[in-house]
N, C-alpha and C positions, 0 to 999 in steps of 0.2 A: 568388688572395688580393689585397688592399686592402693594401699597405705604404706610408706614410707617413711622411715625415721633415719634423719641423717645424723651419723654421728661421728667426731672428732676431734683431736686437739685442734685448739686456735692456730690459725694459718694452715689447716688442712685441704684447704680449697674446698666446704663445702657450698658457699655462696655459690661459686663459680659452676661449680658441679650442679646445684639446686636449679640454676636459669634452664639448662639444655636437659633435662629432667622433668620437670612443669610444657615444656614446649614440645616433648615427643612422646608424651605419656599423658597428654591432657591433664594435672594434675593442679589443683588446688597448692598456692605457696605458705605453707602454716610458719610463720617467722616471730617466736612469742617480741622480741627484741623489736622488732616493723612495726608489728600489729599493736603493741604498747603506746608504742610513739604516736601512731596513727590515733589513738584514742584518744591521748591528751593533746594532741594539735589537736582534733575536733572539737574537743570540749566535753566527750561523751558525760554521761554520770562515772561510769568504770574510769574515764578516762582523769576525771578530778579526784575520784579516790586515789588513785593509783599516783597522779602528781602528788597532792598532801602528803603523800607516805614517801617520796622519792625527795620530797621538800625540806622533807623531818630528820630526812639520813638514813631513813628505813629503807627495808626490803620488800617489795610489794609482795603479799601474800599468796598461795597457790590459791584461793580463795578468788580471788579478781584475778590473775593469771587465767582460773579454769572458762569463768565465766566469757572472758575474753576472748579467750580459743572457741569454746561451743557459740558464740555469737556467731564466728567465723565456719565454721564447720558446719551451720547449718545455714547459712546463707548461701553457699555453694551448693546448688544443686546439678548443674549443666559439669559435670565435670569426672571423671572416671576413679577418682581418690585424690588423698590428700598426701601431701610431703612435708615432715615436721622437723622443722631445723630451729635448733637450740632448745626442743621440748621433745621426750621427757628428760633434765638435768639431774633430776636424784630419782632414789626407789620410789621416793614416796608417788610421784611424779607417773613413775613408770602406772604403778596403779591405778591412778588418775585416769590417765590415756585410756588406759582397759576400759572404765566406765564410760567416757563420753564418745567413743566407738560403739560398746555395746549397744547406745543408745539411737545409732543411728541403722544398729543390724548388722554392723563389721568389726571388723577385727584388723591390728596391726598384722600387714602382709611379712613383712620384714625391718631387721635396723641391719643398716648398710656403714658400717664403721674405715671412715680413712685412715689409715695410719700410717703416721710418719716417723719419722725421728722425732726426737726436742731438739737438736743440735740446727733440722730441717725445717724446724719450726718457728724457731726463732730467726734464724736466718732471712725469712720468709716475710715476719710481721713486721723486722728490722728496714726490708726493702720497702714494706707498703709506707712502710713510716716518711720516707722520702717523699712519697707522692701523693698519700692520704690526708697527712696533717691529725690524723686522729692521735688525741690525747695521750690515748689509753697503749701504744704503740712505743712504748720504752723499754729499753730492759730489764728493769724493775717489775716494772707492772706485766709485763710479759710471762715473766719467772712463776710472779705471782697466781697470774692466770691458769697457768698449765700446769702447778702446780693445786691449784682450786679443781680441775678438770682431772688431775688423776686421785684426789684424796674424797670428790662427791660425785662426778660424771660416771666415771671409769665401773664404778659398784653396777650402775645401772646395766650394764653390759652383761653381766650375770643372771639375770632377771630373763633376759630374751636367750641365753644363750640354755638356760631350764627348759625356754619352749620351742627350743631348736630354728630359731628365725633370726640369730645372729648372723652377719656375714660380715669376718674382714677383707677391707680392700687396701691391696697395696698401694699405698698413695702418691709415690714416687714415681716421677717419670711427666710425660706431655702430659697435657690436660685433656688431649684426645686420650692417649694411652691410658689414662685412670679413668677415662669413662666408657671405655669398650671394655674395663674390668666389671665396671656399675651395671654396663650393661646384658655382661653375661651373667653377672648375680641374678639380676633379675627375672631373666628369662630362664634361670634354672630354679626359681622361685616357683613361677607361674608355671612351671610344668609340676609342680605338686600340689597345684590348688584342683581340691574335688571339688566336682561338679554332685549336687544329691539331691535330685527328684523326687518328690512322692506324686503318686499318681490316685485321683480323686474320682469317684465316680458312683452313683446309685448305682444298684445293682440289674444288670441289662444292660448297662452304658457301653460299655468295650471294653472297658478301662483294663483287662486281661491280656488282651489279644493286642492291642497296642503298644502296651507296657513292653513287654518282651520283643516287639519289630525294634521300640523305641532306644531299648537298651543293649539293644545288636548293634543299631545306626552308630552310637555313641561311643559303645565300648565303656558301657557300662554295668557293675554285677548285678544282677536281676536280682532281688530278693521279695520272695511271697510267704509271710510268714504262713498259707493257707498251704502252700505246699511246702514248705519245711516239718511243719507239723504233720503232714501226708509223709512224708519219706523217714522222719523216725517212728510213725505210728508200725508203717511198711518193714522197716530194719531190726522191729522189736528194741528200738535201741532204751536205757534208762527214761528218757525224757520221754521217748514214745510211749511205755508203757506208763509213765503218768501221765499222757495227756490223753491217751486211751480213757483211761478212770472216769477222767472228766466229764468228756466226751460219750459216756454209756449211761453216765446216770442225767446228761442232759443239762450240762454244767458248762459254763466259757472255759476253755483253759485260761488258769491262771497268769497273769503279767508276767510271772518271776519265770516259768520255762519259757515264756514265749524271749522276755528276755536273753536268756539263757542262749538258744537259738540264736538270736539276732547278735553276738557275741562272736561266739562261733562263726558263724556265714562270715562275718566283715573282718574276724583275723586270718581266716584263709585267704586273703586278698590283698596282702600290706600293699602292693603296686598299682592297688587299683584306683582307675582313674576319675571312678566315684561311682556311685550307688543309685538304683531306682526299687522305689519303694512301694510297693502293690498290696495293700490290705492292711495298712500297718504306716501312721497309728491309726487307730478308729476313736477312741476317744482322746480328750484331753489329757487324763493321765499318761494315756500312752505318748501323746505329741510332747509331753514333758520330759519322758523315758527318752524320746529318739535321740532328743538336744543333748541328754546326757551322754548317750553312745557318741553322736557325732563331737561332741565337744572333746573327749579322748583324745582324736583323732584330728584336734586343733582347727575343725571344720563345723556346717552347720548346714540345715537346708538350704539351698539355692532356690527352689521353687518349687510350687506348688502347680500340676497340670488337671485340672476338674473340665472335666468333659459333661456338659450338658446334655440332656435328651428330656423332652414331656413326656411325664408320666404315662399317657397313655401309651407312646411308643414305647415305655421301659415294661411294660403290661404284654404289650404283642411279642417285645423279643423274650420274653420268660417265657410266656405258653410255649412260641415256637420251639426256642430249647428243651422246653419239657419235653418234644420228640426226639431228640438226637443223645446221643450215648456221654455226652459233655453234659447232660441235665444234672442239677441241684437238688438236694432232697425239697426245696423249698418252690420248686418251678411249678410242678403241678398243680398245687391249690391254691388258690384265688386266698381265702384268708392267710396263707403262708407269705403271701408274694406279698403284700397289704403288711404283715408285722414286719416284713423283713426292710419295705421301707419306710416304714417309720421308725424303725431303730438307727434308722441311715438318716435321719432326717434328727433325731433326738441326740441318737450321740457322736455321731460324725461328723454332722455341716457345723457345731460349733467347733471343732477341729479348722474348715478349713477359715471358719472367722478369724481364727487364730492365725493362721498365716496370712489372713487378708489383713490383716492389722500391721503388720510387717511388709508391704507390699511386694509378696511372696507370691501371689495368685495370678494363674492365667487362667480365666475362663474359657474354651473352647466349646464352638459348637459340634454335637456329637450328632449331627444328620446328615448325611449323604454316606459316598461308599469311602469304603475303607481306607484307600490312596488318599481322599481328599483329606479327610481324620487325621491321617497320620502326619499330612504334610503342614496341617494348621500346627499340630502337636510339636514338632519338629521346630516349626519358626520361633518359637516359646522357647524350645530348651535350647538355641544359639543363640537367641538374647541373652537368657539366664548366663550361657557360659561369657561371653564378653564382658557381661557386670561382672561376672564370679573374677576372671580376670581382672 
């Protein structure tokens, strides 16, 4: 998703900027100021709290503020992200936003900051006052404003600028001209959003041989923690020779090198356009592990691809591999092939529950030939990347 936080001195021209923003980016209009108003013309419950307190001379609390935004935010489903103007106003605020995106599986894309003069600003609010009529459009109150906007607003800008998702925009000039600035922000945003696949599948599935056509198509870095652990067993490197250890007396290597690996692989790649993910996690623990790596990296899964096949077919492609020089220690015997999935079925599928709770999951069927596999697989991860967008 497209989440956007606009931000700026009064008379910055975000309104203006916010209409042609929502209309070329499909974009939900989050306006705490709109949506306030809106509640108490309705009559909402929120909406009479929020009057009594505005009644009283009070401040309506972030408390009915949040509530009112997640009303809104989840009522929007048909829509590619959200655009938040006039929220977050303070730190506290900024954190807020964290949680009621987390809650929907996203994350703020960017804050996009106008800025102007005050000399350009006032000027600005001076003129609407001519034609607005609005109260609050004097010089006094003016002062006041932008001066409340740099002594509570302004802090918040620090907060995003910690997670490198500030952007200022010169705010001077045509109102085209400021928004072919908006609009190159953006588009130099969304070219760093990762796309990160995990690839799902009982063992027999493909889910190997896909994976790597998948993440060529994409131009994305292959990671199989089953061959990572293959190439430092191979290099004799440190971690090699403890997962050797493991591995001889009959033991899982532990989380902590496989992490370790998974560390490594993804900072050899700072440009990379995002990650697919083949054998890893297998359990819960580990799908817990991943969010942490990718969370770093101010990212998160995009999706989950689980390729189907009956069991019986996952039975016939093991024996047959058990002929070819690719076989498993586990291909050959009938009770190997039987533990190996049910351990797939014990500690894996609630893995990918986990992402199907998130509406992370593409099911795909995994019978016919290989082109047609890949091409289902394929239409899944250019949906993902358009959401991920």
């Amino acid at each position: 998703m497209l989440n956007i936080a606009l931000f700026g001195a009064p008379g910055a021209g975000k309104g203006t900027q916010s209409e042609k923003l929502i209309k070329d980016y499909n974009l939900a209009y989050i306006a705490t100021g709109d949506i306030l108003r809106n509640e108490i013309q309705e009559g909402t419950e929120l909406g009479k709290k929020a009057k009594d307190i505005i009644d009283r001379g009070g401040l309506v609390s972030d408390e009915i503020i949040v509530q009112i935004i997640e009303k809104n935010i989840t009522s929007n489903t048909e829509v590619n992200g959200f655009l938040f103007d006039g929220f977050p106003r303070t730190y506290v605020q900024a954190y807020i936003l964290e949680g009621l995106l987390l809650k929907l599986n996203t994350e703020l894309t960017c804050m996009l900051s106008l800025d102007i003069t005050e000399d350009e600003a006032i000027a600005r609010l001076l003129n609407r006052a001519k034609t607005s009529g609005r109260s609050d459009d004097n010089l006094e109150v003016i002062k006041n404003r932008l001066k409340e906007y740099r002594d509570k607003t302004l802090p918040v800008a620090n907060f995003y600028k910690d997670k490198n998702i500030f952007m200022p925009i010169e705010g001077m000039g045509t109102i085209d001209d400021v928004y072919g600035r908006i609009n190159d922000a953006i588009e130099h945003t969304l070219k760093k959003v990762l796309l990160n696949v995990v690839m799902f599948g009982h063992p027999g599935a493909g889910k190997g041989t896909q994976a790597k056509k998948l993440a060529k198509k994409f131009n994305l870095i292959y990671i199989s923690t089953g061959e990572l652990l293959q190439n430092e067993i191979k290099n004799g490197t440190k971690f090699g020779k403890m997962a050797q250890n493991y591995i001889s007396m009959g033991e899982l290597v532990p989380d902590e090198i496989v992490i370790r690996l998974l560390e490594n692989r993804i900072k050899k790649h700072p440009d990379a356009s995002g990650f697919l993910f083949n054998g890893f996690p297998r359990t819960m623990v580990q799908a817990y592990i991943l969010e942490g790596l990718l969370m770093k990296l101010n990212t998160s899964v995009s999706c989950m691809l689980e390729i189907h096949v009956p069991i019986l077919e996952l039975f016939k492609r093991l024996s047959q591999r058990a002929k070819t020089e690719s076989k498993k220690t586990y291909d050959t015997e009938t009770e190997a092939i039987v533990k190996r999935l049910e351990s797939y079925e014990n500690s894996t599928v609630p893995v990918a529950n986990y992402y199907r709770s998130q509406n992370k999951v593409f099911t795909v069927d995994g019978m016919g030939s290989m082109d047609e596999i890949f091409d289902r697989l394929s239409m899944h991860i250019e949906d993902a990347f358009k959401r991920a967008r």
